[in-house]
N, C-alpha and C positions, 0 to 999 in steps of 0.2 A: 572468543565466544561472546564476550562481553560487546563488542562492536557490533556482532551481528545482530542480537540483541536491541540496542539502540537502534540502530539503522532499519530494524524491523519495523519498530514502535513508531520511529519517523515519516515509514510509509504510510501506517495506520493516520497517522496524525493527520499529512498533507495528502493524502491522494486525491482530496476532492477537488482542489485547486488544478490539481492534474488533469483530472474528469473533465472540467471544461476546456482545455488545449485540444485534448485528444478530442473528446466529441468536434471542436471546431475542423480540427483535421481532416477525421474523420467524415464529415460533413465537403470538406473540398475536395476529399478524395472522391464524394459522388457514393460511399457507402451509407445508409441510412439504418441506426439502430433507435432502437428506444433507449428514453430514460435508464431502466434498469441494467441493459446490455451494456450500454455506454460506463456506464459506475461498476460493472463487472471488469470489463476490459480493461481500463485504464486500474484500475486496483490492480489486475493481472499485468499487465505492462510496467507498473512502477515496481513491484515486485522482480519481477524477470529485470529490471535495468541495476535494479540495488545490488541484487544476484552478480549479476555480469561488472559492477563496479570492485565490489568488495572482491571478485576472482582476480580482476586485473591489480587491484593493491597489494593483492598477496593473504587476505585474511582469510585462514580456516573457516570458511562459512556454514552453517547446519542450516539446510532447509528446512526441516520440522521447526527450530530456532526461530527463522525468521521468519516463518508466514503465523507462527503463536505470536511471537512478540507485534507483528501487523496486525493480528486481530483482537489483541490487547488495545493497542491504539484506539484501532476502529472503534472499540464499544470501552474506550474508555470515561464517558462521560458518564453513561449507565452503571458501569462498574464503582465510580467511584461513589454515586447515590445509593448504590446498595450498600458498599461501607461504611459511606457515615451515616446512613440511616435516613437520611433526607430525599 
């Protein structure tokens, strides 16, 4: 549980770095999305590959688990301002 967890929290972290591989790809594949589309997708893509990684190592994974702990991540910068008050 605890992996998935992390691994949730690491998608939230890095999927923006993702967002632009995929948009470029996406982009050679001759599909045109917008900005927003694009940072949907790839959030949804890194998502599903974490999924599909932690199935093949064998970890109990919880999907409610790891798309919370992803959206921890994501709005972790905000969350952490609202806690310390800054």
């Amino acid at each position: 549980m605890i992996v998935t967890l992390i691994a949730g929290f690491c998608v939230g972290v890095f999927f923006g770095q993702a967002s632009v591989r995929i948009g470029d790809l996406l982009a050679k594949a001759g599909i045109t999305l917008g900005a927003e589309e694009i940072t949907l997708a790839s959030f949804a893509l890194c998502l599903a590959g974490v999924a599909m990684i932690l199935l093949l190592i064998g970890v109990d994974s919880y999907p409610v688990l790891l798309c919370l702990s992803a959206a921890i991540g994501v709005a972790r910068k905000p969350l952490l301002a609202r806690i310390t008050g800054k």
